[in-house]
MINUTI-766687 format. One line per 3 residues: number of its first residue (from 1); their letters; for each residue y negated, z negated, x negated of C-alpha. Coordinates in nm, 4 decimals. Example, Ala and Ser with C-alpha at 12.3 -4.5 7.8 and 13.67 -1.06 7.14 Angstrom:
REM MINUTI-766687
1	as	0.4500/-0.7800/-1.2300 | 0.1060/-0.7140/-1.3670
//
This chain:
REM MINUTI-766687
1	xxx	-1.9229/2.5759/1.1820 | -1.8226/2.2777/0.9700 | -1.5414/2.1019/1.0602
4	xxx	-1.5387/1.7467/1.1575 | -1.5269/1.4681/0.8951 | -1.1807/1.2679/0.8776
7	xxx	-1.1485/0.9576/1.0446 | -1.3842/0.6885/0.9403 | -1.6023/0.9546/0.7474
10	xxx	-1.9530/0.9375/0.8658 | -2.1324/1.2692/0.8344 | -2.4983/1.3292/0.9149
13	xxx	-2.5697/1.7009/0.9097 | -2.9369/1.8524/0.8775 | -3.0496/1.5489/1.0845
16	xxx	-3.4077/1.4744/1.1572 | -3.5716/1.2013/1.3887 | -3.9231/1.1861/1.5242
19	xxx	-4.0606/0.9894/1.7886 | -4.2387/1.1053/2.0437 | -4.2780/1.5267/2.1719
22	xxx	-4.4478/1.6676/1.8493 | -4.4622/1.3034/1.6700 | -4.4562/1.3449/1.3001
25	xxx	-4.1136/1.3641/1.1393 | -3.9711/1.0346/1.0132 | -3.6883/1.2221/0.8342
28	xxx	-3.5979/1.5754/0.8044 | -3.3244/1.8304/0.6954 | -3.1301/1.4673/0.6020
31	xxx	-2.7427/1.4974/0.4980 | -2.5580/1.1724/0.4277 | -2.1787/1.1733/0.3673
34	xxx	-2.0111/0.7584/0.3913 | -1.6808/0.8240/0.3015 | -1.4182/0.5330/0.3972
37	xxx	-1.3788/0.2827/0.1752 | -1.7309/0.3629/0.0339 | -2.0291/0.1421/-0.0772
40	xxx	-2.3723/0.3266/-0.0489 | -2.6801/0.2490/-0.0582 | -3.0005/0.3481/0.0633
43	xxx	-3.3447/0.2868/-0.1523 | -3.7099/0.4074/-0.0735 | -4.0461/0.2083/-0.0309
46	xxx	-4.1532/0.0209/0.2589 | -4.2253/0.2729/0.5303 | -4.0616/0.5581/0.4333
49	xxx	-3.7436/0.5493/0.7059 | -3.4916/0.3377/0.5595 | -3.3953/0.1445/0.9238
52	xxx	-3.3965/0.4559/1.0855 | -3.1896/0.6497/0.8768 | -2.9437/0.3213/0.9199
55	xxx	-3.0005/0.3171/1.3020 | -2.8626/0.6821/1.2955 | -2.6143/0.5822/1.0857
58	xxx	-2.5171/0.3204/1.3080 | -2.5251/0.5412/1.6821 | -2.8239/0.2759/1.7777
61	xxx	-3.0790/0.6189/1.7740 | -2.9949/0.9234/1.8407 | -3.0922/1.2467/1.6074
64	xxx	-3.3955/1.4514/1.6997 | -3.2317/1.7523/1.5411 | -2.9126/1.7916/1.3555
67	xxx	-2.5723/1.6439/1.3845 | -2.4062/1.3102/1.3229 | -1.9628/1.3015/1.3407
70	xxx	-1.6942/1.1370/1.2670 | -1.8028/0.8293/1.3985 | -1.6279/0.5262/1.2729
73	xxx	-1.6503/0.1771/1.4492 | -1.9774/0.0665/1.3407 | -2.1019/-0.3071/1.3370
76	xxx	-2.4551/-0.3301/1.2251 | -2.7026/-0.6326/1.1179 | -3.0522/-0.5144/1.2422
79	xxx	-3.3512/-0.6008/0.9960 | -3.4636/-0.8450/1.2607 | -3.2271/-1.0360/1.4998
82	xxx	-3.3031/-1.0979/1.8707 | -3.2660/-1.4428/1.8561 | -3.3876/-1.5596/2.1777
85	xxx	-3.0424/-1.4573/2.3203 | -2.9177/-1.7176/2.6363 | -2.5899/-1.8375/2.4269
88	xxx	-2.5093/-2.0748/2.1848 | -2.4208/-1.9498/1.8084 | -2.0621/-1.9935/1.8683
91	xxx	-2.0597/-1.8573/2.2400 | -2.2439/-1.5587/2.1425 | -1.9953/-1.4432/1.8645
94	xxx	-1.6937/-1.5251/2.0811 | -1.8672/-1.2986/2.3648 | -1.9141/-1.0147/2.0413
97	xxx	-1.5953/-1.0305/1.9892 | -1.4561/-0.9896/2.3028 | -1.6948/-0.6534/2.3066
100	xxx	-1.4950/-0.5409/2.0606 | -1.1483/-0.5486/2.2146 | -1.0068/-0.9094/2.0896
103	xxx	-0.8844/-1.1135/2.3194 | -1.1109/-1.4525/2.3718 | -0.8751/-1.7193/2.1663
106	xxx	-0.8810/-1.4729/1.8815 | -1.2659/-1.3960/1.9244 | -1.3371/-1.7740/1.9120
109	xxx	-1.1302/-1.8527/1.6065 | -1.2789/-1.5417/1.4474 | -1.6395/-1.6830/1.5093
112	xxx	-1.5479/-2.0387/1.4128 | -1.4422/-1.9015/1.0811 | -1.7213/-1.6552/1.0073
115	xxx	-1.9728/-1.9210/1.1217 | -1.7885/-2.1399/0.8428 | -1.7263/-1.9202/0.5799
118	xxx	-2.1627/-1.8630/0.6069 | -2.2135/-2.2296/0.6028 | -2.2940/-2.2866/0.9727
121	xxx	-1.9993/-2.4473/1.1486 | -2.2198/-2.7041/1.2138 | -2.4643/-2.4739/1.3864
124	xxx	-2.1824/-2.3444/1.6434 | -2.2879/-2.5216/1.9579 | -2.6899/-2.4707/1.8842
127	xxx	-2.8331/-2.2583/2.1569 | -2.9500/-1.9302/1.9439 | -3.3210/-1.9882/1.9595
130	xxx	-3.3404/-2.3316/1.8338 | -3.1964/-2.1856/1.5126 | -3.3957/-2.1495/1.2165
133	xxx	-3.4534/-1.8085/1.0893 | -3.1867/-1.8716/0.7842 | -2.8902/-1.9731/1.0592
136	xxx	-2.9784/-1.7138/1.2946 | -2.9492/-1.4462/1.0342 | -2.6143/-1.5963/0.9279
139	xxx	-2.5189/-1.5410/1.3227 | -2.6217/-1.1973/1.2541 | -2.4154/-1.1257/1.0020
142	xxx	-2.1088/-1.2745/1.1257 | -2.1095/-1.1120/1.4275 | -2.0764/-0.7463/1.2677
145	xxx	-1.7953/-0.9065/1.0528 | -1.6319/-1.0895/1.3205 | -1.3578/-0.7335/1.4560
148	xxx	-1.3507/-0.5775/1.0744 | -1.5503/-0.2610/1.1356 | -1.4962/0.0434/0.9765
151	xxx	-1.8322/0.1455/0.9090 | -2.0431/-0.2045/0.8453 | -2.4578/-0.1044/0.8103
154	xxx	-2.6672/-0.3498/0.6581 | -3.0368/-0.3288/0.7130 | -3.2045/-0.6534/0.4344
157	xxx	-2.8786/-0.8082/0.5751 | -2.9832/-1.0344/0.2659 | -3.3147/-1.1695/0.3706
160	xxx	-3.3257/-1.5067/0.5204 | -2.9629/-1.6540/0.3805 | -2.9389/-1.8958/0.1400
163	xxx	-2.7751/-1.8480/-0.2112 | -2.4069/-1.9186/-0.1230 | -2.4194/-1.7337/0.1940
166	xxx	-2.5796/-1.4268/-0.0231 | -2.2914/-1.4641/-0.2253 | -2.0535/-1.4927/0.0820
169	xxx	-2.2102/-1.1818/0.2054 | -2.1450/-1.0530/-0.1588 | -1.7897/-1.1133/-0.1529
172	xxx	-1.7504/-0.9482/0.2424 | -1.8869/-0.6107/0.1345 | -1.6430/-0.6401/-0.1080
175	xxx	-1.3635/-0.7178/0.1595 | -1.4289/-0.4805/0.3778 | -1.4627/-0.1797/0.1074
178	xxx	-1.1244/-0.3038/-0.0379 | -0.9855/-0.2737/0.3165 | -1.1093/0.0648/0.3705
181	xxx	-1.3632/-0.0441/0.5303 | -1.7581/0.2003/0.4206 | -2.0827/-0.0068/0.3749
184	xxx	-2.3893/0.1163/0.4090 | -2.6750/-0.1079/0.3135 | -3.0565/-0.1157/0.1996
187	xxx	-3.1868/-0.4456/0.0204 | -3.5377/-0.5294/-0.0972 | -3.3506/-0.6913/-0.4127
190	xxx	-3.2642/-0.4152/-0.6558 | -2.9951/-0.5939/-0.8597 | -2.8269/-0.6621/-0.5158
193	xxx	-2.4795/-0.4797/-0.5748 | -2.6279/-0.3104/-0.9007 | -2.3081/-0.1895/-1.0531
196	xxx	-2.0923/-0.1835/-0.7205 | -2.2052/0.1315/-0.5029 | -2.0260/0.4590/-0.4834
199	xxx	-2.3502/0.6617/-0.4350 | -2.7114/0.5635/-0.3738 | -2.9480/0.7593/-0.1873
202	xxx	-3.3680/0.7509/-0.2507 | -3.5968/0.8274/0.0421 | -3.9100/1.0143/-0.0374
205	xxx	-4.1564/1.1704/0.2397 | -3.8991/1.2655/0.4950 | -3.6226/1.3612/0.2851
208	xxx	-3.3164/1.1907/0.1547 | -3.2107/1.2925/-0.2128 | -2.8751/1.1392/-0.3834
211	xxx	-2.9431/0.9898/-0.7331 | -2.6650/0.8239/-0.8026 | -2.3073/0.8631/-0.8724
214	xxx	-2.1447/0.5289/-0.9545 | -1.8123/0.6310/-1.0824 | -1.4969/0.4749/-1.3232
217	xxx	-1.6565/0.4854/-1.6480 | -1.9208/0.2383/-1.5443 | -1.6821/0.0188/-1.3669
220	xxx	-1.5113/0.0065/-1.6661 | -1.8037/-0.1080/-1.8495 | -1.8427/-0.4451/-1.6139
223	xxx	-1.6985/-0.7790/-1.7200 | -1.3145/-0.8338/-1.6200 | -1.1312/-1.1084/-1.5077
226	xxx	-0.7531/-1.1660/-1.5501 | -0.5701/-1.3596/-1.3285 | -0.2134/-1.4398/-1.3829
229	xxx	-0.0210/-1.5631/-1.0531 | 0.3364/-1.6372/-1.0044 | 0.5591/-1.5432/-0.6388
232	xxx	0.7294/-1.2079/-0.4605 | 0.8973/-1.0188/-0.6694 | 0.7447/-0.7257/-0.5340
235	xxx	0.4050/-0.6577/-0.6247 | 0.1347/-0.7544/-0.4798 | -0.0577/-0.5384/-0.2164
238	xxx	-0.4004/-0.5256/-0.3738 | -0.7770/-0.4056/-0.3869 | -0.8647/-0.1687/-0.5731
241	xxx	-0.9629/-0.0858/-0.8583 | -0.7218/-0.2916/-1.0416 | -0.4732/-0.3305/-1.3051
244	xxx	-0.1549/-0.4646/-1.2714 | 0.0848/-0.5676/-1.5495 | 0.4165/-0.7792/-1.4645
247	xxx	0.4695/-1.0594/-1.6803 | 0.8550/-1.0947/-1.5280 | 1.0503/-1.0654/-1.2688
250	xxx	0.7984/-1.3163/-1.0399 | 0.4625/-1.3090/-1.2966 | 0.1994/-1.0594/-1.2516
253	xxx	-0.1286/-1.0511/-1.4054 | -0.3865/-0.8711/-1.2727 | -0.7249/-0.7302/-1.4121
256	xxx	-1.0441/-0.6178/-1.2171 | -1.4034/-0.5901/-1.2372 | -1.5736/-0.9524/-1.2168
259	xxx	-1.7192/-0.8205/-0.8726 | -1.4305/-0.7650/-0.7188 | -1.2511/-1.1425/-0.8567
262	xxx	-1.2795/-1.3247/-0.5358 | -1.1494/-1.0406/-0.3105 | -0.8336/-1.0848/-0.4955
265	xxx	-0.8182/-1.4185/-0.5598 | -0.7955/-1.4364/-0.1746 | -0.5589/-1.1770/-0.1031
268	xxx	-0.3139/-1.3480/-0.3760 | -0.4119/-1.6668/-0.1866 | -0.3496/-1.5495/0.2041
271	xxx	-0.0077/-1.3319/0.1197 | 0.2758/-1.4471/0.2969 | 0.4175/-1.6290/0.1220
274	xxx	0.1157/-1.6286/-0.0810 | 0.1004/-1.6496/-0.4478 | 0.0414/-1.9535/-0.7313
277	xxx	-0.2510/-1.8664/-0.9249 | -0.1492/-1.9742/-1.2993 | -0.4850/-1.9045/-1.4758
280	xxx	-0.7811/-1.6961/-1.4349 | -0.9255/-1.5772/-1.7590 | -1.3171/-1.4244/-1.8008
283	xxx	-1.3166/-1.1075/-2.0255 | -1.6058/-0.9588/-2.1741 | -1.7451/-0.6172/-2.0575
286	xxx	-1.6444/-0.3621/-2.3810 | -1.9316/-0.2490/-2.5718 | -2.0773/0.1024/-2.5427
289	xx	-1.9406/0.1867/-2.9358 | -1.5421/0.1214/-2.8536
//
């Protein structure tokens, strides 16, 4: 017998799903690791059992063979979201949060500032089906950020959001994989995340085959940025992957791939007492010869 994944490891083991007695297998003989702290994603055409795998993945189905442990605390963003829901966009996140164990002045202020941080503040009072399709998918997505989940799944999380909140969504993945956080995602768009993902996974038939291995060498091949901030005179608790060098006795600068800039940037900025940012310098990715 194998023995259970550590803690925040999801594991799916020989797992198949069907629906229906003797319904024709969706997937089959499917292993999956999601590691903490992991980015993965999931690829296949339309059709082929991408949301299911995820809604395994995420304990909303359960396996029709096979084994699924080490079940982190999962927030998921379905493909579509039940809109027609009887609460406002602000009262439904505060009554998400509260689901997940924080207490209601917390779960509002965490709602209020996911609802801002996606461009919808305005939107917080608006009953959730008069929202357009665009703002309710932003509700969507902030309420699986809103109690920092250990295992977020993202099923075309993407779809529907404008370009900053795409970009806002970006930069959460980011977060929460810097935090220790796993993501598992599909997206229609396949630059989304390009160079970012630990593994990716294809779907073909009813299996699921890994292609990819995403490891150091090509994040060292991404364009850098340097930022240079001044404070603590202990280091900085950051991110990774990162380099630190200290300037003096209260000047760092740190380097990391572009992707990960504004994760950083934010952490320097929300230390307490958080930290002067000096400059932020662009550096080129190195060419292939070096």
């Amino acid at each position: 017998m194998r023995p259970d994944p550590p803690t925040g490891h999801l594991s799916l083991r020989n797992v198949g799903r069907r629906y229906g007695l003797g319904g024709p297998w969706v997937l089959r003989r499917v292993d999956l690791d999601v590691p903490a702290g992991a980015l993965v994603r999931v690829q296949g055409a339309n059709g082929t059992g991408k949301s299911t795998l995820l809604r395994l993945a995420a304990g909303i189905d359960a396996p029709s063979e096979g084994r699924v442990a080490g079940r982190p605390r999962t927030a998921y963003v379905p493909e579509r979201f039940p809109a027609a829901l009887p609460f406002t966009a602000l009262g439904y996140l505060t009554h998400l949060g509260r689901v997940h164990g924080l207490v209601r002045a917390a779960a509002e202020r965490s709602a209020g500032a996911w609802l801002e941080r996606f461009g919808a503040a305005g939107h917080a009072r608006t009953p959730l089906a008069e929202l357009s399709k665009g703002s309710s998918q932003k509700v969507a997505v902030a309420q699986a950020l809103l109690a920092a989940p250990e295992l977020l799944v993202l099923d075309e999380a993407w779809t529907g959001l404008d370009a900053a909140a795409r970009d806002e969504l970006d930069r959460a993945v980011a977060e929460r994989t810097a935090a220790g956080g796993a993501v598992l995602f599909v997206d229609h768009d396949p630059a989304r995340l390009a160079d970012a993902p630990d593994a990716t996974y294809l779907i073909e038939g009813s299996s699921l085959s890994r292609i990819k291995d995403f490891d150091a060498p090509s994040v060292s091949m991404q364009p850098s940025v340097a930022v240079t901030a001044t404070g603590a005179a202990a280091d900085p608790d950051l991110p990774h992957p990162h380099t630190l060098t200290r300037l003096d006795a209260r000047t760092v600068r740190v380097t990391v791939p572009a992707s990960h800039s504004d994760t950083v940037l934010r952490t320097l900025l929300n230390a307490r007492p958080p930290w002067h940012v000096v400059a932020v310098h662009a550096e080129p990715a190195p060419s292939e010869g070096r």
